[in-house]
MDTraj code that builds the backbone (N, CA, C; nanometers):
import mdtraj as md
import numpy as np

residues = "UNK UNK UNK UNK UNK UNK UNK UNK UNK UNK UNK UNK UNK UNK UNK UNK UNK UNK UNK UNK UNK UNK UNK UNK UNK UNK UNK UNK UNK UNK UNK UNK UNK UNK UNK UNK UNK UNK UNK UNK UNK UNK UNK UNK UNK UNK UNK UNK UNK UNK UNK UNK UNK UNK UNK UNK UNK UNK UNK UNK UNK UNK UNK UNK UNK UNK UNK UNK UNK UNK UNK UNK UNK UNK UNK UNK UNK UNK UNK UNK UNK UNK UNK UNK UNK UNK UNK UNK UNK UNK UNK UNK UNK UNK UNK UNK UNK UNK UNK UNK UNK UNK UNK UNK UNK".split()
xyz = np.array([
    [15.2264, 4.2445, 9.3478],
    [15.1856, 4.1057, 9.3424],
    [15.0541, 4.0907, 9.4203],
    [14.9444, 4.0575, 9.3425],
    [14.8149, 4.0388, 9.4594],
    [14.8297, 3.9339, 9.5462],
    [14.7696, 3.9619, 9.6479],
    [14.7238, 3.8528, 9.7409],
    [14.6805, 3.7007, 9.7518],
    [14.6526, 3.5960, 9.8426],
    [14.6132, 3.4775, 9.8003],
    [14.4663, 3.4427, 9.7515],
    [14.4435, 3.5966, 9.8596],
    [14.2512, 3.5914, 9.8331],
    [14.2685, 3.6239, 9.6659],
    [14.3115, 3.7106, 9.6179],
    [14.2807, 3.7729, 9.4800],
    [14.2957, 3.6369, 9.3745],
    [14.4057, 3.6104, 9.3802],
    [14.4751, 3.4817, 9.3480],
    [14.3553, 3.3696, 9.3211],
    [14.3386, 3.3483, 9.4452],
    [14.2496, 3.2222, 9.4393],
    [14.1081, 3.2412, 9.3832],
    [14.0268, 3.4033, 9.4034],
    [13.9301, 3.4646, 9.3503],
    [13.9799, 3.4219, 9.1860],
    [14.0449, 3.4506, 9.0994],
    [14.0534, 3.4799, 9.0030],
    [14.0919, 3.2677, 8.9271],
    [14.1434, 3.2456, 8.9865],
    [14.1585, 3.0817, 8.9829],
    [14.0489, 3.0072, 8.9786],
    [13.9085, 3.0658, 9.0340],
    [13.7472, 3.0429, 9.0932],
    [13.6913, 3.0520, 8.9549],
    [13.7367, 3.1667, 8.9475],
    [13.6535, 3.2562, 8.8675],
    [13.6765, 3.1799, 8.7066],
    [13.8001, 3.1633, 8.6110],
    [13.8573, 3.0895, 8.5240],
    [13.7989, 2.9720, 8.5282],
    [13.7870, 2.9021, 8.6334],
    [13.7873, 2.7219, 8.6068],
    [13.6279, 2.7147, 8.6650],
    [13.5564, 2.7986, 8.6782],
    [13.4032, 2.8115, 8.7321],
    [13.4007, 2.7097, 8.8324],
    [13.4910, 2.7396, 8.9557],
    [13.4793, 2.6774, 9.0600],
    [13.4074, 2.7461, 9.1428],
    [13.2975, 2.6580, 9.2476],
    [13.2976, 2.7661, 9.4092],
    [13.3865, 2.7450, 9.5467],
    [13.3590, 2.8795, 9.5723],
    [13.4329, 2.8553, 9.6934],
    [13.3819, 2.7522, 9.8085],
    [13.4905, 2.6382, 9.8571],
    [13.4911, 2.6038, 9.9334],
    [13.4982, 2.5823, 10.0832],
    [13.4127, 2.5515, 10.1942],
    [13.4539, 2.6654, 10.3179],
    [13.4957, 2.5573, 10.3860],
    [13.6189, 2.6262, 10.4877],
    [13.6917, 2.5064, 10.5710],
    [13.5993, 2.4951, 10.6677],
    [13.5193, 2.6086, 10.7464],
    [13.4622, 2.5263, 10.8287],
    [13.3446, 2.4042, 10.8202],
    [13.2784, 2.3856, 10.7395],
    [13.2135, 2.2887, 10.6727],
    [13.2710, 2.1941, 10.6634],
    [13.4326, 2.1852, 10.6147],
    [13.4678, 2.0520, 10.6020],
    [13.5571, 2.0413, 10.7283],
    [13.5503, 2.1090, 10.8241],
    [13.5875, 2.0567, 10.9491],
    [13.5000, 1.9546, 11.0329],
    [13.3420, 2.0687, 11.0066],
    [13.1967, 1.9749, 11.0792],
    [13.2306, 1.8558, 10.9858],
    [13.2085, 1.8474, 10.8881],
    [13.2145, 1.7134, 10.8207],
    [13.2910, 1.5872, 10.8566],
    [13.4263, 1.6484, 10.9002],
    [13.5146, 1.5193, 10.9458],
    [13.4915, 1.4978, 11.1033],
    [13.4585, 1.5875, 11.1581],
    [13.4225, 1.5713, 11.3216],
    [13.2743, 1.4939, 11.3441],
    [13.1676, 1.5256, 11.2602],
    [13.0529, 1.4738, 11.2458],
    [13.0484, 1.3312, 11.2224],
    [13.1753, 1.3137, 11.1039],
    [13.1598, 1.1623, 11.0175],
    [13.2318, 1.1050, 11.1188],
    [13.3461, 1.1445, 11.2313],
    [13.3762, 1.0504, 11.3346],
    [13.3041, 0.9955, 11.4122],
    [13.2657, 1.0985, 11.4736],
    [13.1599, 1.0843, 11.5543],
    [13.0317, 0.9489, 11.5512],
    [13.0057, 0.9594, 11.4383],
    [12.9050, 0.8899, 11.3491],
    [12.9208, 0.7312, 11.3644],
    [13.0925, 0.6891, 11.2849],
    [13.1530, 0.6152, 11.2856],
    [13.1775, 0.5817, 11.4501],
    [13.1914, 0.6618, 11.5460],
    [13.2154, 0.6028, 11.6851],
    [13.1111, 0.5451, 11.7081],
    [13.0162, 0.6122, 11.6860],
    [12.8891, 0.5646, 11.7745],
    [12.8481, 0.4380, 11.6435],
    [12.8632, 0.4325, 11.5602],
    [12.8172, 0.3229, 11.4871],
    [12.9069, 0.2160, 11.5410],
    [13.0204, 0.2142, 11.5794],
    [13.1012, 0.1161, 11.6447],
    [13.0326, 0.0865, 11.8027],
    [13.0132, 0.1490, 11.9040],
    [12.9934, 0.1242, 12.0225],
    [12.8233, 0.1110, 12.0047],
    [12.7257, 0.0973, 11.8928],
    [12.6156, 0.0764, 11.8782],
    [12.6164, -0.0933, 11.8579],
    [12.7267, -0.1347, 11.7651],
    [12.7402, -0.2078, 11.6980],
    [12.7890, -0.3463, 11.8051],
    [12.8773, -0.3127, 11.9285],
    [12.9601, -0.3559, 11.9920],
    [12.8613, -0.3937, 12.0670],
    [12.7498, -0.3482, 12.1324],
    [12.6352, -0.3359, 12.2726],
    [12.5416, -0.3958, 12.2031],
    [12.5177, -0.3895, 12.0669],
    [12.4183, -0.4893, 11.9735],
    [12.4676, -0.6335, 12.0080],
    [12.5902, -0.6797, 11.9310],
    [12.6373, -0.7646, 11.9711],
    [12.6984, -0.8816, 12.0853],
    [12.6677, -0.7748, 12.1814],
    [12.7032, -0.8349, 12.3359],
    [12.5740, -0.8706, 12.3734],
    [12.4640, -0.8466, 12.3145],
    [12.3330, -0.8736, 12.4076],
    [12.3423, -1.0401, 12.4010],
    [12.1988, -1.0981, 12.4656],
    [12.1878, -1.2657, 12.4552],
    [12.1089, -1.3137, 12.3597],
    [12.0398, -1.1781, 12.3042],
    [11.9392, -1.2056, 12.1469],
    [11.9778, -1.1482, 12.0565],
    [12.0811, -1.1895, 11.9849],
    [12.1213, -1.0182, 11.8704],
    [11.9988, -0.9806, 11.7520],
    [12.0050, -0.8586, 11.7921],
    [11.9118, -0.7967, 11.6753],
    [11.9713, -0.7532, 11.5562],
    [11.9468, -0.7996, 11.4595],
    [12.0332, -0.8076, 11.3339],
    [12.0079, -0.6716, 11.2466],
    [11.8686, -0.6170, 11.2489],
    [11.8282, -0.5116, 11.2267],
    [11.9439, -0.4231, 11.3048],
    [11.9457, -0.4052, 11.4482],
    [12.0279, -0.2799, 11.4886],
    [12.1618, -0.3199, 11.4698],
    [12.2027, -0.3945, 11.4274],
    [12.3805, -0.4863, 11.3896],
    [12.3170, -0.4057, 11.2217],
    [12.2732, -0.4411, 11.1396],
    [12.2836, -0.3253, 11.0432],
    [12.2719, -0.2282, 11.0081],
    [12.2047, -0.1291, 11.1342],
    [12.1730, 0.0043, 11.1475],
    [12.3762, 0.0253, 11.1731],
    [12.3847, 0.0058, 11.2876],
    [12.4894, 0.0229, 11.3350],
    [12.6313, 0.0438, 11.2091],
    [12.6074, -0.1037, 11.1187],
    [12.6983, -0.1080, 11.0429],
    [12.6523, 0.0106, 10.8929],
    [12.5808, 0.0460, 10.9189],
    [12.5223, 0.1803, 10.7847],
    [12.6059, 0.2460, 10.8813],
    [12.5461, 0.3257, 11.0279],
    [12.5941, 0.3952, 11.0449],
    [12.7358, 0.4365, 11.0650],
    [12.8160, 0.3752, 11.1118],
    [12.9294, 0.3414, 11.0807],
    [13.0058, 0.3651, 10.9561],
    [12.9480, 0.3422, 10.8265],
    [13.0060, 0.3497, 10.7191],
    [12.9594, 0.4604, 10.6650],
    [12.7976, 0.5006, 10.6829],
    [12.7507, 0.6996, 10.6692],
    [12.8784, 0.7560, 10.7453],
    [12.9408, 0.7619, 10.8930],
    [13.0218, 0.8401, 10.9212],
    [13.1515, 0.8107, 10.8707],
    [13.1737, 0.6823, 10.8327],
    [13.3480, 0.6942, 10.7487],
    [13.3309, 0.7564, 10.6144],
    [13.2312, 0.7382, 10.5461],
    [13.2169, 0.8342, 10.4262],
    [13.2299, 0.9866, 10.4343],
    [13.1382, 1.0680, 10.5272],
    [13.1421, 1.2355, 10.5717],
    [13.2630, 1.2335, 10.6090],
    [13.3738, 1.1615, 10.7077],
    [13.4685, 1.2040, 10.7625],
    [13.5605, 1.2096, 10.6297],
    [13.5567, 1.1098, 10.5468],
    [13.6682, 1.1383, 10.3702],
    [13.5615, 1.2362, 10.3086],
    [13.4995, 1.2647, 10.3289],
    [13.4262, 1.3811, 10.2639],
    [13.5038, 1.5085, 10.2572],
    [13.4306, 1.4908, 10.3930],
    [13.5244, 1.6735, 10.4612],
    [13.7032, 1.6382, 10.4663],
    [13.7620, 1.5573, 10.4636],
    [13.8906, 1.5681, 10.4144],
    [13.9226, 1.5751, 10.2949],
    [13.8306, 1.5413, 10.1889],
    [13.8769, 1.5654, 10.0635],
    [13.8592, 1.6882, 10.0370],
    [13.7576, 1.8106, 10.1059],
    [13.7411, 1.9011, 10.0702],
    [13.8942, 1.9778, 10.1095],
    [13.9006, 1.9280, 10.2144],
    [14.0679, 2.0269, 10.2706],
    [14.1781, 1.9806, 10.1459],
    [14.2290, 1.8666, 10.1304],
    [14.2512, 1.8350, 10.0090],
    [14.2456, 1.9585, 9.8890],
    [14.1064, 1.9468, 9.8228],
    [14.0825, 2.0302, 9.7284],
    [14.1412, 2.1451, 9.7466],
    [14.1254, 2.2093, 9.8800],
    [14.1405, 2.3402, 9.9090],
    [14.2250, 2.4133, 9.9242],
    [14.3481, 2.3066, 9.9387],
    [14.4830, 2.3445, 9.9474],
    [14.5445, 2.3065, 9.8056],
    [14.5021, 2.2101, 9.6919],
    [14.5160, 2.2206, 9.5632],
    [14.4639, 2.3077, 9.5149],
    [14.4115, 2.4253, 9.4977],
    [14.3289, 2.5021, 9.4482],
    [14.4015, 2.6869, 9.4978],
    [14.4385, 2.6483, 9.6202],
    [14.5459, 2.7573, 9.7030],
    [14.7060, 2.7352, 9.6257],
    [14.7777, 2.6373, 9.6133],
    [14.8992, 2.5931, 9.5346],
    [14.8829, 2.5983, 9.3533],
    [14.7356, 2.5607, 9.3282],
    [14.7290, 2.6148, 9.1824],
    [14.7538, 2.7751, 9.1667],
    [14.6587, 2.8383, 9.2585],
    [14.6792, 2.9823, 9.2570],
    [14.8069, 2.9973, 9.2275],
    [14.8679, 3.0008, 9.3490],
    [15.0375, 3.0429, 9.3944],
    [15.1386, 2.9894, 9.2666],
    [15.1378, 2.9011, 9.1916],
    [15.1787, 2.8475, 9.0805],
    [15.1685, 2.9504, 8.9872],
    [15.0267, 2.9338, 8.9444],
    [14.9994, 3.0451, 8.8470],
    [15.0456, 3.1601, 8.8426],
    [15.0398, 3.2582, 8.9244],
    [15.0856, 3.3763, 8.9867],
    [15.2620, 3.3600, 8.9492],
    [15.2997, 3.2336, 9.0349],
    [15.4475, 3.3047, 8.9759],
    [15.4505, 3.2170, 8.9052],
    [15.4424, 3.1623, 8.7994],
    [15.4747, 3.1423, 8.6650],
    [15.4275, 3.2838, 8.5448],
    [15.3513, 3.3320, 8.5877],
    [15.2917, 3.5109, 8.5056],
    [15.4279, 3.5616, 8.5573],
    [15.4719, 3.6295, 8.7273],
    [15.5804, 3.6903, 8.7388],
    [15.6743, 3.6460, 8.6464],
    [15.7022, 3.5277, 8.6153],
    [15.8753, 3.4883, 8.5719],
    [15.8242, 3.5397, 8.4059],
    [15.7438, 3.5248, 8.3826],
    [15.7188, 3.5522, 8.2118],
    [15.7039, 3.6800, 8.1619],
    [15.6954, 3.7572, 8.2935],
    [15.7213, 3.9382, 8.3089],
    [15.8657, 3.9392, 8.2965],
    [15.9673, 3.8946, 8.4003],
    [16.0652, 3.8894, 8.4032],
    [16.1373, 3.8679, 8.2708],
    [16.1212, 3.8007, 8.1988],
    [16.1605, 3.7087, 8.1086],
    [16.1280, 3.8392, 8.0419],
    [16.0483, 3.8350, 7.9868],
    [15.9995, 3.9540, 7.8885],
    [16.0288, 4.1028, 7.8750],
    [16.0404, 4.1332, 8.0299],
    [16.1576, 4.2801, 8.0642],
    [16.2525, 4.2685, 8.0049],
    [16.3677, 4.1775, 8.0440],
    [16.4483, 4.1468, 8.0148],
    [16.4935, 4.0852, 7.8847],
    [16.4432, 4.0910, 7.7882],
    [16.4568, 4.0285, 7.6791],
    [16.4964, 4.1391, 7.5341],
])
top = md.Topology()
chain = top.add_chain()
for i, resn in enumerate(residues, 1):
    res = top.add_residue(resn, chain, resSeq=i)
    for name in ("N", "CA", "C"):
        top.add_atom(name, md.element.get_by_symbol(name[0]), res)
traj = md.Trajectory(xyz[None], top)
């Protein structure tokens, strides 16, 4: 029975997917928090002043919503990545049982 790497190589390879890398979509969701924090505590110190600047109240609120976007970014990639690992593993033993089946027949 091959492996998950082979598995998933060959699953790539069929549906002309590329490989996806987890660490990328780790930076992605740590980055897009990040992003989103500071667009909040940008947003918060904009707003507390005695003149609000409406310009940095909409920087703030882009930025904010640039980092909630990257952070579902890079989670959708983990997402993908583990649908794409369970397609493998599917595939694979649905071929075994149709060996089986077919020995036996």
């Amino acid at each position: 029975m091959p492996d998950q790497e082979t598995r998933l190589a060959d699953l790539h390879a069929r549906l002309s997917l590329k490989r996806l890398n987890r660490v990328w979509a780790k930076a992605e969701i740590f980055l897009g928090l990040a992003a989103a924090g500071a667009g909040l505590l940008l947003g918060d110190w904009a707003l507390a002043q005695r003149e609000i600047n409406f310009g940095l109240v909409l920087m703030s609120l882009g930025l904010f919503v640039f980092g909630g976007y990257l952070a579902l970014a890079g989670h959708r990639s983990h997402l993908y990545q583990s649908s794409n690992e369970l397609t493998a593993y599917l595939v694979e033993e649905i071929h075994c049982a149709n060996q089986r089946v077919s020995r036996h027949a």
